[in-house]
C-alpha positions in Angstrom: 28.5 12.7 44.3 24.9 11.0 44.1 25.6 8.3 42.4 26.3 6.0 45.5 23.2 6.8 47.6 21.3 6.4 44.2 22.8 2.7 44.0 21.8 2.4 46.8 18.4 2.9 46.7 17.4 1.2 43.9 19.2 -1.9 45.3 16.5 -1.2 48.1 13.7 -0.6 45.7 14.8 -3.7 43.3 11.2 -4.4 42.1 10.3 -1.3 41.3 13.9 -0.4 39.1 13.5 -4.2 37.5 9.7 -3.2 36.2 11.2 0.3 35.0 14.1 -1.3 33.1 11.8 -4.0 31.5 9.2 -1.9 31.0 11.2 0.7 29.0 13.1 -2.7 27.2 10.2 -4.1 25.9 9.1 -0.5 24.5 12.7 -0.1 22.5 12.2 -3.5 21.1 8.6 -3.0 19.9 9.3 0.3 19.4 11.9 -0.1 16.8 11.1 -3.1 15.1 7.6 -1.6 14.0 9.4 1.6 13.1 11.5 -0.2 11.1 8.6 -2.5 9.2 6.9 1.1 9.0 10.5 2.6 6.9 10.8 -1.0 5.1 6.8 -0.5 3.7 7.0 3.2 2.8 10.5 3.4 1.4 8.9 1.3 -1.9 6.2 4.5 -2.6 8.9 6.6 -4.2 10.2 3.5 -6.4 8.5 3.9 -10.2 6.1 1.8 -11.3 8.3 1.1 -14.5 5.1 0.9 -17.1 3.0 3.8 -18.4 0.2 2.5 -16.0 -1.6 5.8 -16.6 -2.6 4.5 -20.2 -3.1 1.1 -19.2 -6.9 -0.3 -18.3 -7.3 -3.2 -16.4 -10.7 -5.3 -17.6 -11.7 -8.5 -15.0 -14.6 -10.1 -16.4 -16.5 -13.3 -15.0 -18.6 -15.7 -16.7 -21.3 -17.0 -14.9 -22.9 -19.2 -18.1 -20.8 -22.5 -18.3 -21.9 -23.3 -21.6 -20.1 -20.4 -23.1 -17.2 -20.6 -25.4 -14.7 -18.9 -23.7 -11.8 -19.7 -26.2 -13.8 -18.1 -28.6 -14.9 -15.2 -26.6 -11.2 -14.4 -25.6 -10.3 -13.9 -29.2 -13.5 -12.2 -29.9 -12.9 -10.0 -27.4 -9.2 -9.2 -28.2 -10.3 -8.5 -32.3 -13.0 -6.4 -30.6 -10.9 -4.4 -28.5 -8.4 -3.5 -31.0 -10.7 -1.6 -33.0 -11.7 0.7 -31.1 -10.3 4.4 -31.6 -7.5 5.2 -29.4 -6.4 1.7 -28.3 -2.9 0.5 -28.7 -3.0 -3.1 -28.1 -4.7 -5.8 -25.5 -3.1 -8.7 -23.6 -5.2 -11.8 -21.6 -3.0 -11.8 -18.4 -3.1 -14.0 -15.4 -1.7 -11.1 -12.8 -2.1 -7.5 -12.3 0.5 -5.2 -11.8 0.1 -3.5 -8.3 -2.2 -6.4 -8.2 -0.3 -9.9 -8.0 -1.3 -12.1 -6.1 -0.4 -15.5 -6.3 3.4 -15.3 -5.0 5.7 -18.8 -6.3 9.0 -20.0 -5.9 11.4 -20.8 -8.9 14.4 -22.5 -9.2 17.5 -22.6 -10.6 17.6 -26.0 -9.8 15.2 -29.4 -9.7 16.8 -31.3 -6.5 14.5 -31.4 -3.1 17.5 -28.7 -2.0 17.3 -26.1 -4.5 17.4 -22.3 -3.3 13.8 -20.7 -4.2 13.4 -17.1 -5.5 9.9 -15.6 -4.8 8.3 -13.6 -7.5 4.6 -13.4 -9.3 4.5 -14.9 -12.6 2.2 -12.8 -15.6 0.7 -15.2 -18.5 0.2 -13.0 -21.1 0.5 -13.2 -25.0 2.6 -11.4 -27.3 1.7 -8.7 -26.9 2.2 -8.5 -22.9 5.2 -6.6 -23.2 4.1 -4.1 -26.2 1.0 -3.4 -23.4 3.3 -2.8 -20.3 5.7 -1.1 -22.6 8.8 -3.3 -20.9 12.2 -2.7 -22.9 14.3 -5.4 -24.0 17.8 -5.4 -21.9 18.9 -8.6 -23.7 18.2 -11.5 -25.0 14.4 -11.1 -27.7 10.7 -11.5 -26.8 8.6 -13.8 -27.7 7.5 -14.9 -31.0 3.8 -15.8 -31.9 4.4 -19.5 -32.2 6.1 -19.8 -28.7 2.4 -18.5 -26.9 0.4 -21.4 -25.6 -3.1 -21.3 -26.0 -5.8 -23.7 -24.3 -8.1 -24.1 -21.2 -6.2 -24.8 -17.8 -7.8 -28.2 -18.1 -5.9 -29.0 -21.6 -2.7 -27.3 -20.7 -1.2 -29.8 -18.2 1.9 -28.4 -19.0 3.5 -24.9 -18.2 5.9 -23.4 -20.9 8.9 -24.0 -22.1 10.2 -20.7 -22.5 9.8 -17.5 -20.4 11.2 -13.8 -20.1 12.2 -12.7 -16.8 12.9 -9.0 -15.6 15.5 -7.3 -14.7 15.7 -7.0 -11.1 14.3 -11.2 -11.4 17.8 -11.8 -13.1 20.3 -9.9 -10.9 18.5 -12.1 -8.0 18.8 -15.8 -10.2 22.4 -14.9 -11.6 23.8 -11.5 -10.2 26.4 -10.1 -13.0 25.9 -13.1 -15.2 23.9 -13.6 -18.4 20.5 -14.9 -18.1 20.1 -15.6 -21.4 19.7 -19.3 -22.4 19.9 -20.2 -18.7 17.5 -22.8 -17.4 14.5 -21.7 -14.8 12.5 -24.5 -12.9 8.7 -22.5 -12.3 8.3 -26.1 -9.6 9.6 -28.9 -8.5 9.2 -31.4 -10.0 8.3 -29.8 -13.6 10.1 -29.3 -16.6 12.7 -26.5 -17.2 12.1 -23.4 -19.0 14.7 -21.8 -21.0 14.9 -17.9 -20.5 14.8 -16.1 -23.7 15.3 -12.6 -22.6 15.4 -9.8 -19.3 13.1 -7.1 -19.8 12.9 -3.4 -17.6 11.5 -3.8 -14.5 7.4 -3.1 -13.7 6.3 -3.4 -9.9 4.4 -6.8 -9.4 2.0 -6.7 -6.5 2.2 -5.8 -2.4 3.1 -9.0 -1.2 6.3 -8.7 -2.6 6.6 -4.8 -3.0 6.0 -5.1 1.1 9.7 -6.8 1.3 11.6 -5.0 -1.3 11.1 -7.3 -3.7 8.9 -4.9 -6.4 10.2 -6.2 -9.7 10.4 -9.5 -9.5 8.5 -10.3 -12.4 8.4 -13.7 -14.6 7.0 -13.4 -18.0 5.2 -16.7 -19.9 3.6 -16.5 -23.2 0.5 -18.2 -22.5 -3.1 -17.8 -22.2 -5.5 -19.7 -20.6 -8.9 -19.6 -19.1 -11.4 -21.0 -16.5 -14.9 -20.2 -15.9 -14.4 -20.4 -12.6 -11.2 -18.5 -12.1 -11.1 -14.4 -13.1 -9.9 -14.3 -16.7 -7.8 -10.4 -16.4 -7.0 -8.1 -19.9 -4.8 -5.4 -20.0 -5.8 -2.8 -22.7 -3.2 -0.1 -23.4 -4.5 3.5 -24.9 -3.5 6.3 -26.2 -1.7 8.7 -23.6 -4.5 11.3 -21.8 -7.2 8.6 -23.1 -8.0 5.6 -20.6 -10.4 7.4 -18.0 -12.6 8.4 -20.8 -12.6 5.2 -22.4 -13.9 3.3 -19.5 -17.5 2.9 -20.5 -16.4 2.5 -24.2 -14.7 -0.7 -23.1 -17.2 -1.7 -20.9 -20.0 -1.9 -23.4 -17.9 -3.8 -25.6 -16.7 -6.7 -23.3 -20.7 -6.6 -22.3 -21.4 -7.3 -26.0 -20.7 -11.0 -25.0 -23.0 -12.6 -23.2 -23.3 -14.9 -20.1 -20.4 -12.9 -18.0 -20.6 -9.8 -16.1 -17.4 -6.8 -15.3 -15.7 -7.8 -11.7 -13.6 -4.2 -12.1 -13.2 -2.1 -15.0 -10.1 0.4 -14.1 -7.1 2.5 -15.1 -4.2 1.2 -13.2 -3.5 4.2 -11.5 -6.4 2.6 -9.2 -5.3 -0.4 -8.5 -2.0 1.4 -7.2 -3.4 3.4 -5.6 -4.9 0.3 -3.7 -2.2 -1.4 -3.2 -0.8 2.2 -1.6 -3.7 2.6 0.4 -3.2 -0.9 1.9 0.4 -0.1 2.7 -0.5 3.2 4.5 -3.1 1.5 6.5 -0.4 -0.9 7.6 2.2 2.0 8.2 -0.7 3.9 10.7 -1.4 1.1 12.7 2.1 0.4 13.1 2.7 4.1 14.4 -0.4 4.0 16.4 1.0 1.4 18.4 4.3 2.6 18.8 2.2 6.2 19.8 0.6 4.1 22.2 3.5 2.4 23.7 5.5 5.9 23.9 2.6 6.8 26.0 1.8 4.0 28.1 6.0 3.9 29.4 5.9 7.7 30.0 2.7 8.0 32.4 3.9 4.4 34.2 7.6 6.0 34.7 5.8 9.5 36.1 3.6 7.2 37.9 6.1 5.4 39.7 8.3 8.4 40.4 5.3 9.6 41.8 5.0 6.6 43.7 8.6 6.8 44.8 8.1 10.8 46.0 5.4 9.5 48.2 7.4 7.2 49.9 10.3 8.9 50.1 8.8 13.0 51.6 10.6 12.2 55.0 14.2 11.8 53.3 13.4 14.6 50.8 12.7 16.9 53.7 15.5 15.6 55.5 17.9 16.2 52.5 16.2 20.2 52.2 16.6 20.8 55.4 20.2 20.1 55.2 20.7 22.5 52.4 19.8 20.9 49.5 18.5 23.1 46.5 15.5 21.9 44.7 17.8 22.1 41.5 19.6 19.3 43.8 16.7 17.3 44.4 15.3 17.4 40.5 18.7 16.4 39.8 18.5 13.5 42.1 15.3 11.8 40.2 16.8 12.6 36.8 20.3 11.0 37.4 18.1 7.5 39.1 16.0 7.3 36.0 18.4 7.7 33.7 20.4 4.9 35.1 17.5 2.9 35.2 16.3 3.7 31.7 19.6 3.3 30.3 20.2 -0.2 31.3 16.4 -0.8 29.6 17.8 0.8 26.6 20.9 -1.4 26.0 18.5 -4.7 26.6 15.9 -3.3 24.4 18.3 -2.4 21.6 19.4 -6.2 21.7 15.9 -7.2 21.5 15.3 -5.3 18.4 18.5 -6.5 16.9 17.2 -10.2 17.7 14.1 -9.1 16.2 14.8 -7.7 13.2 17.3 -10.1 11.8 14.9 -12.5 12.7 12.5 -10.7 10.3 15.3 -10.3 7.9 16.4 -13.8 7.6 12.8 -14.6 7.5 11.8 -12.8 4.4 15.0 -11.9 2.9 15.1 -8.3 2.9 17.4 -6.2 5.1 15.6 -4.5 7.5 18.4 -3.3 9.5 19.1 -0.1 9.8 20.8 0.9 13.6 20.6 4.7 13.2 16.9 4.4 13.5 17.3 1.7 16.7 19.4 4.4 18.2 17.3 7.5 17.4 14.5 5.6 19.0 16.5 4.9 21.9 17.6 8.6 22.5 13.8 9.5 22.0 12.5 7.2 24.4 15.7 8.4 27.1 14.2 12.2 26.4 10.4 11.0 26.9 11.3 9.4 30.4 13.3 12.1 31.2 10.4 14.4 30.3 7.7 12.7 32.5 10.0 12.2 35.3 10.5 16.0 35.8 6.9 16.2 36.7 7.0 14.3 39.6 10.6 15.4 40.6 10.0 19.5 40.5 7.4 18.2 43.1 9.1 16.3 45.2 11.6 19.5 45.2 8.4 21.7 46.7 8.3 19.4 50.0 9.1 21.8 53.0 12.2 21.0 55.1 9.5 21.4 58.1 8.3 17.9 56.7 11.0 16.2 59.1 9.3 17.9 62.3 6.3 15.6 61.5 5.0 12.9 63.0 3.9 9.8 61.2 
């Protein structure tokens, strides 16, 4: 059996087994953790966007004249909107679905040690959820009086009362009600009182990125800053919103002192956000391309490395009868002992890792069939560049013993 002189020899070559096993550790680690991000980022594509965002036109204007009355432009601008041909209704927002940026933390709580939820929070009026076409699960929407209206300057306060979605309320309160339950939007601040869960609509990449896509807070107010990007939603008529685009355009432009940041149906901005993902997901795979590659040539290098030093024993070996099937064998069996030990301590490493991540974020990243996949992969590559060297090591001539050095 071979596995004793094989022992044996890489207790002789020590360095060159230890660079071989951490070599092909630190490539399983790597290796599966980005595969892993990679799953976690493109797993959320398939998920529905949960509003008709087909029909729905996103308008970012930006006024660059401060002596312009925005209050007064905002509700010219929603009277204006609404009659034009074909539109359904219009909302001020503060976020973007596909689009949301600013990520908070809520509470159920106000003490220094209360948990925090992460999700985006849309201002909007009320007609924010007749726009993004949300159904009611329970509880009722808003009414007109409950919609604050002022600059951010006058508004000091948030609101009292806010909607929250679905997926927002199975986090906050799992099987229970969320109705009439108390939500702290900061530290600090007073409580809001929840006043209904509406369906779910897919908030913005930061959270879509860990599996947190519909965690959505609604408030019903509206407010404005001539220094911050004031957003409208404008829902239309299904098959209408690309050719409306220049319709809308010309009438925010009717208002002067401001020009249009974007003018877009949302099916853009998702695509963005997708687009964004997918860069992600390829550099991700490029790496672990890279990596793949970078372990396979240095394990047919150093096989290669080990042939040269070893021609006189390999000679010695054919000479006493050995087959080249024997001597192929040989190599194969030595580097997959050697790569096997780098696969059990890289498999620990990505489990570090990617609980680690998890715990971090929140989301379960976790899946072990994939570590082990990549594993086996990774056992096959080595194997694959090692028979390379090893079908050439079989070619060296008995006579190589009748040398001299």
């Amino acid at each position: 059996m071979e596995i004793r002189p094989i022992l044996l020899s890489l207790k002789h070559n020590k360095a060159i087994a230890l660079l071989i096993i951490i070599q092909v550790a630190l490539t399983v680690g790597v290796l599966s953790t980005s595969i892993l991000n990679t799953v976690a980022m493109l797993k959320e594509w398939n998920l529905p966007s949960g509003i008709p965002h087909e029909n729905i036109i996103s308008v970012v204007p930006e006024f660059y004249d401060d002596s312009i009355d925005v209050r007064q432009s905002v509700i010219d601008d929603i009277e204006r909107i609404k009659q034009l041909d074909g539109v359904i209704d219009i909302t001020p927002v503060s976020e973007r679905p596909f689009d949301a940026q600013r990520v908070v933390n809520v509470y159920l709580e106000s003490g220094e040690e209360a948990q925090a939820f992460q999700t985006n929070i849309f201002d909007s009026n009320v007609a924010g959820p007749r726009v993004l076409d949300l159904t009611l699960i329970s509880g009722r929407f808003f009414d007109e009086n409950e919609v604050l209206f002022g600059s951010a300057n006058e508004l000091k306060q948030s609101n009292s009362v806010v909607m929250i979605s679905e997926q927002m309320a199975e986090a906050l309160f799992n099987d229970e009600s969320a109705v009439g339950k108390t939500l702290w939007l900061e530290k600090g601040a007073k409580p809001a009182r929840i006043n209904g869960v509406y369906s779910n609509f897919m908030n913005g990449e930061r959270l879509n990125g860990d599996g947190q896509s519909y965690r959505t807070v609604l408030r019903p107010q509206v407010t404005w800053s001539n220094n911050v990007d004031h957003n409208y939603l404008i829902r239309v008529e299904p098959g209408l919103a690309p050719g409306m685009l220049d319709t809308i355009s010309n009438a925010f432009y009717t208002t002067p002192g401001r020009y249009l940041n974007r003018v877009e149906v949302l099916t853009r901005t998702q695509k963005r956000m997708y687009d964004g993902r997918g860069s992600s997901a390829l550099i991700f795979l490029v790496i672990s391309a890279v990596l793949v590659l970078i372990t396979a040539f240095g394990m047919a290098g150093l096989v290669s490395f080990l042939v040269t030093q070893r021609k006189k024993q390999i000679g010695i070996r054919r000479a006493l009868g050995a087959t080249k099937w024997h001597v192929i064998r040989y190599f194969l069996l030595e580097n997959a002992i050697v790569t096997f030990i780098g696969l059990i301590i890289g498999m620990l490493i990505s489990l570090f890792l990617v609980l680690d991540i998890t715990q971090g974020s929140g989301t379960d990243f976790l899946q072990v069939g994939y570590i082990f996949a990549t594993a086996f992969f990774l056992l096959v590559v080595n194997l694959m560049a090692v028979y390379l060297p090893a079908r050439r090591a079989a070619n060296i001539a008995p006579a190589i013993v009748t040398r001299s050095a």
